[in-house]
N, C-alpha and C positions, 0 to 999 in steps of 0.2 A: 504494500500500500504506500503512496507518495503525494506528496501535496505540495504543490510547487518544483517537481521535481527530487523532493527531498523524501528520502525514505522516513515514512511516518508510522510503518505498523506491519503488520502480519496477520493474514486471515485465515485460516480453515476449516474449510466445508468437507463435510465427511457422511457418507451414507452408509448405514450399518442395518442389519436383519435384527429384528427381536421379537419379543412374543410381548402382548397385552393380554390380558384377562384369557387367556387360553389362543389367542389367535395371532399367528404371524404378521409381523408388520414390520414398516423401516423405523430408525430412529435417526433424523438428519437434524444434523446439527452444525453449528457455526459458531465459530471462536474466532475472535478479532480480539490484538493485543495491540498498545502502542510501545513503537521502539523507535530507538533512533536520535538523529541531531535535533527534529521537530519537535519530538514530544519532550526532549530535556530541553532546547530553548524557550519551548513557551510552556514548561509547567504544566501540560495538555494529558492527562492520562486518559487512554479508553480500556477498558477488561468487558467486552460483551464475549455472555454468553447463553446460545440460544437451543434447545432441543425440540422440536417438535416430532408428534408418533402420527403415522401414514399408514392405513391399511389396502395394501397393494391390491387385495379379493374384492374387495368393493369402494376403491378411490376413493373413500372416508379416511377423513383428520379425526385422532382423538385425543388431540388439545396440543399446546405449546408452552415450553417455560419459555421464560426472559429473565436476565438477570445481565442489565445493561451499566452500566459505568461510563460515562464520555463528559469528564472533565467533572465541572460541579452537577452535571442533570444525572441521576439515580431514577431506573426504574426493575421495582421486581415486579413480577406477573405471573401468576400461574392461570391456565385455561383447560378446563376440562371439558370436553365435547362427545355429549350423548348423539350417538347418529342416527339412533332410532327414533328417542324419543323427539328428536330436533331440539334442547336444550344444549346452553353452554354456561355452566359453571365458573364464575372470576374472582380469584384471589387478588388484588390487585387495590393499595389504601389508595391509589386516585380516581377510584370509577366505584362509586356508591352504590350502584345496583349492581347484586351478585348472580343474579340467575336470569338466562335472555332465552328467549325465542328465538332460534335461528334457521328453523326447518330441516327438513331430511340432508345429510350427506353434506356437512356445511365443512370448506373448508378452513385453516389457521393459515395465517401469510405465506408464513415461510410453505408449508407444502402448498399454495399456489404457484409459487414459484417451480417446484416441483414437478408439480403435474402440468403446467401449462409446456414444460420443459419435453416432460414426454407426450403430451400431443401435436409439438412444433408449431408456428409460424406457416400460415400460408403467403403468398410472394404478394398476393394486396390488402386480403383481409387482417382482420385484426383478431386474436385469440381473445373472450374474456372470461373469467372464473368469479364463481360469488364467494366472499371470502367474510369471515367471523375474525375483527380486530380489534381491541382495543373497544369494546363494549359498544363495538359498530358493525350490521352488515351491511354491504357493497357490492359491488358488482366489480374486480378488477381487471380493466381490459390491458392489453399487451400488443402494441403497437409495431408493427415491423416499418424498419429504419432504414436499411441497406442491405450490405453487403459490403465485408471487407479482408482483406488477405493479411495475417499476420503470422509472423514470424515468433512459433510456440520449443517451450521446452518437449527433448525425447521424452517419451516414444512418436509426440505430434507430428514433427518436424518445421522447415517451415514453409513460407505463404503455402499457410493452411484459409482454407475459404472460411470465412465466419458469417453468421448473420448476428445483425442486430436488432436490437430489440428497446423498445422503454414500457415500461411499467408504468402505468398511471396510478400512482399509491395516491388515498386523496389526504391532504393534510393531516397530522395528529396520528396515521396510523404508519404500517412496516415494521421493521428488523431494526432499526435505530432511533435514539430520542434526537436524533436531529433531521432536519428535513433539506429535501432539496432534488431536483428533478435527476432522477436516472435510469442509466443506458447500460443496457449489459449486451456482451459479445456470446456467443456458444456458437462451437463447431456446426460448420453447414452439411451434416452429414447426420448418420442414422443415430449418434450416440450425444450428439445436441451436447459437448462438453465445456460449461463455462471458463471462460478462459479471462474476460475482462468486463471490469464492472468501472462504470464510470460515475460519480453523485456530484452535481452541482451543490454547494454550498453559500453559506451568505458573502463571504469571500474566497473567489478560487473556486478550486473542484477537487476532489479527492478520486485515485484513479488505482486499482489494482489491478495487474495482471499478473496471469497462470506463472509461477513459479516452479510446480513440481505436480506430475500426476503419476498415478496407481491406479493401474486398471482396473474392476473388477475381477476379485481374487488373488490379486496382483501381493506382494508381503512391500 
C-alpha cells in the first residue's frame, strides 16, 4: 500500500474453507497494517481487521466482524446474519438498533465483493449485489471501467490483461472508517484475481498492488 508514492502499509486478503453451524463455508478475511516512512512521519496508524463467513451451497453471508483502527477513528462491529429467517443481528455501540430486517440471502460487504468477483463484469453492463452494512441495506452496483495491462508478481507474469472495476459503496458504509471513491483491478480471465485497488481520499489517493500470490492449494 502507498500514498504519495511512499510505502504506507500492507494488506492481506486471504480465502480459507470452514465449517459454520454444521455446514461448509469460506472464511475471507483482510488484514491491512501501516508500515513504513508515512505512517512514522505522520503518526498515522491503521490495524484493520476484517473476517467475514460465505456459504458457497447457497451464496448466503452469515455475518462479518470488523475490528478497524485508522489513526484516531475506532470501529468494532460484529454482524450476525440469519439467511432464512432474513434477520441481521449488530453488535456495534454506534448503531442503536440491534436487530434489522434484511430479507432472504442478504449479503455482508466484504462477500459482495466476493461474489460479485465470481460472477464477473460484463464489457457494458454493470454487476449489482444487495448488500446488509452498517445497519443499512443497499443495493451495490459494480461499474466496469476498462481495461488495463499490468505488469504482476510470478506465477502472473507480466502485461497481464486486467479489468477494472469501481464499486459504488454509498457513504458511511465498506471495509474502512474512511471514505473515498474506488477502483479495483482483477485479472481479465477465469480466476478474476485482484491485483490493485485504488481509494480516493480527502487528500491524494491511497493505491495497493498484488505483491505476492498462492494459488489455490498453493503452501
Amino acid at each position: 500500500m502507498t500514498y504519495a508514492r511512499l510505502l504506507a502499509g500492507r494488506a492481506e486478503i486471504a480465502v480459507q474453507p470452514g465449517v459454520y453451524e454444521g455446514r461448509p463455508v469460506y472464511r475471507l478475511s483482510l488484514d491491512v497494517r501501516s508500515e513504513g516512512f508515512f505512517a512514522w512521519l505522520f503518526r498515522y496508524k491503521v490495524d484493520d481487521h476484517t473476517v467475514a463467513t460465505w456459504d458457497p451451497a447457497t451464496g448466503c453471508s452469515y455475518g462479518i466482524e470488523k475490528h478497524l483502527r485508522e489513526g484516531r477513528a475506532v470501529r468494532d462491529q460484529v454482524v450476525r446474519i440469519d439467511p432464512v429467517a432474513g434477520t441481521a443481528t449488530v453488535e456495534d455501540r454506534k448503531i442503536a438498533q440491534k436487530v434489522f430486517q434484511v430479507g432472504p440471502c442478504a449479503l455482508d460487504v466484504f462477500s459482495a465483493f466476493f461474489v460479485a468477483r465470481l460472477r464477473g463484469l460484463s464489457h457494458e453492463g454493470q454487476l449489482t449485489v444487495r448488500v446488509f452494512d452498517n445497519g443499512k441495506s443497499y443495493d451495490l452496483p459494480f461499474r466496469p471501467i476498462g481495461y488495463e495491462r499490468l505488469d504482476l508478481p510470478p506465477p502472473l507474469g507480466r502485461r497481464v490483461m486486467t479489468q477494472v472495476a469501481e464499486p459504488v459503496v454509498p457513504p458511511g458504509s465498506g471495509l474502512f472508517t474512511q471514505e473515498g471513491r474506488l477502483l479495483v483491478w482483477v485479472t481479465a480471465d477465469a480466476r478474476r484475481i485482484p491485483v490493485r485497488v485504488r481509494s480516493k481520499v480527502p487528500i491524494g489517493s491511497v493505491s495497493g498492488d498484488l505483491e505476492s500470490y498462492t494459488p489455490p492449494g498453493g503452501s
